[in-house]
BANUVEX-526179 format. One line per field, with one value per residue: residue number from 1; residue in three letters; x, y, z of N, C-alpha, C in turn. Coordinates in steps of 0.1 Angstrom, whole numbers, plus 5000, padded with zeros to 4 digits. Layout:
pos: (NUM	...)
code: (ala	...)
n.X: (X	...)
n.Y: (Y	...)
n.Z: (Z	...)
ca.X: (X	...)
ca.Y: (Y	...)
ca.Z: (Z	...)
c.X: (X	...)
c.Y: (Y	...)
c.Z: (Z	...)
END
This chain:
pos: (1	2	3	4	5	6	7	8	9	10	11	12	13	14	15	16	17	18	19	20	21	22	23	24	25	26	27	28	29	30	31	32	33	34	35	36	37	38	39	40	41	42	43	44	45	46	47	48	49	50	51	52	53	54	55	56	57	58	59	60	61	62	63	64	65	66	67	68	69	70	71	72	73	74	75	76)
code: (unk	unk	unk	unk	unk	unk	unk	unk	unk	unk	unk	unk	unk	unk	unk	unk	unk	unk	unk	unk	unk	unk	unk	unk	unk	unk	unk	unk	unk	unk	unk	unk	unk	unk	unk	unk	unk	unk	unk	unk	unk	unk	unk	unk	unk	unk	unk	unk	unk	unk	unk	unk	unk	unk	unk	unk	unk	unk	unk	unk	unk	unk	unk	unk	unk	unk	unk	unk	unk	unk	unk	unk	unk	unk	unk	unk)
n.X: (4784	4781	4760	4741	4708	4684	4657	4622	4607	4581	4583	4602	4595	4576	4590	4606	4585	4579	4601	4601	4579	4585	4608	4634	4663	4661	4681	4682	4651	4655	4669	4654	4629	4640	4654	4630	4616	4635	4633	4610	4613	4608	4624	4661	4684	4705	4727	4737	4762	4750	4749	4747	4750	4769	4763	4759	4730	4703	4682	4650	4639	4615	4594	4590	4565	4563	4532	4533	4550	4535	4516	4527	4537	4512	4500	4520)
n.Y: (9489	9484	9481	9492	9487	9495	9481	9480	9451	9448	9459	9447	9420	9425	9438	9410	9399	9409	9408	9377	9375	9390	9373	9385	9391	9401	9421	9431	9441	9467	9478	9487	9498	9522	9536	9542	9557	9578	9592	9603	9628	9657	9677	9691	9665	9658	9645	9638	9634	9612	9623	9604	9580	9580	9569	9572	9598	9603	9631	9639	9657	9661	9642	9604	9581	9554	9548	9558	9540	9517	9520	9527	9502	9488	9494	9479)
n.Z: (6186	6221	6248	6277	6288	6308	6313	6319	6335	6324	6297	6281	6281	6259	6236	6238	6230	6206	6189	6182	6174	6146	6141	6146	6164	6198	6201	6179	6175	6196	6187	6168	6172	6189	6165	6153	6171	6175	6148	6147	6166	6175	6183	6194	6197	6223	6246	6275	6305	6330	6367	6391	6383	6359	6336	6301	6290	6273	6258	6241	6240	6246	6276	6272	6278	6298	6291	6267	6248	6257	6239	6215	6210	6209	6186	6164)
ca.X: (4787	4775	4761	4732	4697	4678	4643	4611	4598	4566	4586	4613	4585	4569	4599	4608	4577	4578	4614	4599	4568	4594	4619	4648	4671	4660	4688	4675	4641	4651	4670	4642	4622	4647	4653	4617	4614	4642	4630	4599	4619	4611	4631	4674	4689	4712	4734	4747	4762	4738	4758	4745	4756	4774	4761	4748	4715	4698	4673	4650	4631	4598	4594	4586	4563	4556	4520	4531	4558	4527	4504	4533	4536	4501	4502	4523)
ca.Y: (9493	9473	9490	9482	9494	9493	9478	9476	9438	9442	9464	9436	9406	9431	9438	9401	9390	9418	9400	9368	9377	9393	9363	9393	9389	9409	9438	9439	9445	9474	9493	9496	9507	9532	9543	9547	9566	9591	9597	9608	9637	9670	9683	9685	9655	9657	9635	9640	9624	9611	9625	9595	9570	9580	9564	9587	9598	9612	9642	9643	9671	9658	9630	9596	9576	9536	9546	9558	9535	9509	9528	9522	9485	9480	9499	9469)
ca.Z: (6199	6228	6258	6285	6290	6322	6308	6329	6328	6308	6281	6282	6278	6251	6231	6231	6222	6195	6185	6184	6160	6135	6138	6147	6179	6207	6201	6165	6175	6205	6177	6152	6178	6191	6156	6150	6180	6174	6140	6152	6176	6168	6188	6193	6206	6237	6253	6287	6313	6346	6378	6402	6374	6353	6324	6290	6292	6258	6259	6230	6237	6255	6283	6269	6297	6295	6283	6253	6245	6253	6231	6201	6207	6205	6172	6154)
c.X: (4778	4773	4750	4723	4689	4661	4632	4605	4589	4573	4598	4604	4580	4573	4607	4601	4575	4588	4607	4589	4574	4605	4633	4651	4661	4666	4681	4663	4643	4657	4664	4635	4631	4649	4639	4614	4620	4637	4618	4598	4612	4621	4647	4677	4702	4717	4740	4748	4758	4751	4758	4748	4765	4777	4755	4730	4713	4682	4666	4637	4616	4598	4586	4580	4563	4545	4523	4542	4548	4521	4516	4532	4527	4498	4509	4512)
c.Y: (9486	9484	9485	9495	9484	9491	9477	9462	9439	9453	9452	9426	9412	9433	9423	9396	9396	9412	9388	9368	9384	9381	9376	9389	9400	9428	9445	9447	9460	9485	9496	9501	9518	9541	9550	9559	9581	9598	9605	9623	9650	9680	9681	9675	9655	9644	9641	9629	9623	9614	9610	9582	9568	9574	9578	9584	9607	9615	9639	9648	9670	9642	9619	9586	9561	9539	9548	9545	9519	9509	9525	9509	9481	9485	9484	9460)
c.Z: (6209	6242	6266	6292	6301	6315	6320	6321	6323	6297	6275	6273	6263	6238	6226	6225	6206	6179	6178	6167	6147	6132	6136	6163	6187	6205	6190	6163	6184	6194	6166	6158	6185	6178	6153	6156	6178	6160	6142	6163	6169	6170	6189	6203	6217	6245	6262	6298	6331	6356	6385	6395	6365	6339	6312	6292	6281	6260	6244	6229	6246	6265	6276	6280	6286	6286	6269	6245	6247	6244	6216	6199	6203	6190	6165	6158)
END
């Protein structure tokens, strides 16, 4: 399924360079770390759809900020 994620440029640069040092595409690397991430949920997962966009937006249970999602990268 093909769809489009609104990235902040240092998770973008982060994520490719992440690509890069694995030798996987770009996409390959945002869905291992998405998968990682959701596995990690404890909580139920939720999909609804944004009023002012109308794109899906998925709930999963606790706000995820940049720091932490920096704090995993630096982890690999």
């Amino acid at each position: 399924m093909r769809t489009t994620v609104d990235l902040p440029p240092i998770m973008r640069r982060r994520a490719e360079e992440l690509a890069a040092e694995r030798g996987q595409s770009l996409s390959a690397t945002i869905v291992d770390l998405a998968a990682r991430g959701l596995a990690q949920t404890d909580g139920p997962l939720t999909i609804e759809i944004d009023i002012e966009s109308g794109f899906p937006v998925m709930s999963f249970g606790r706000v995820v900020t940049d720091a932490d999602v920096a704090a995993m990268l630096d982890e690999e």
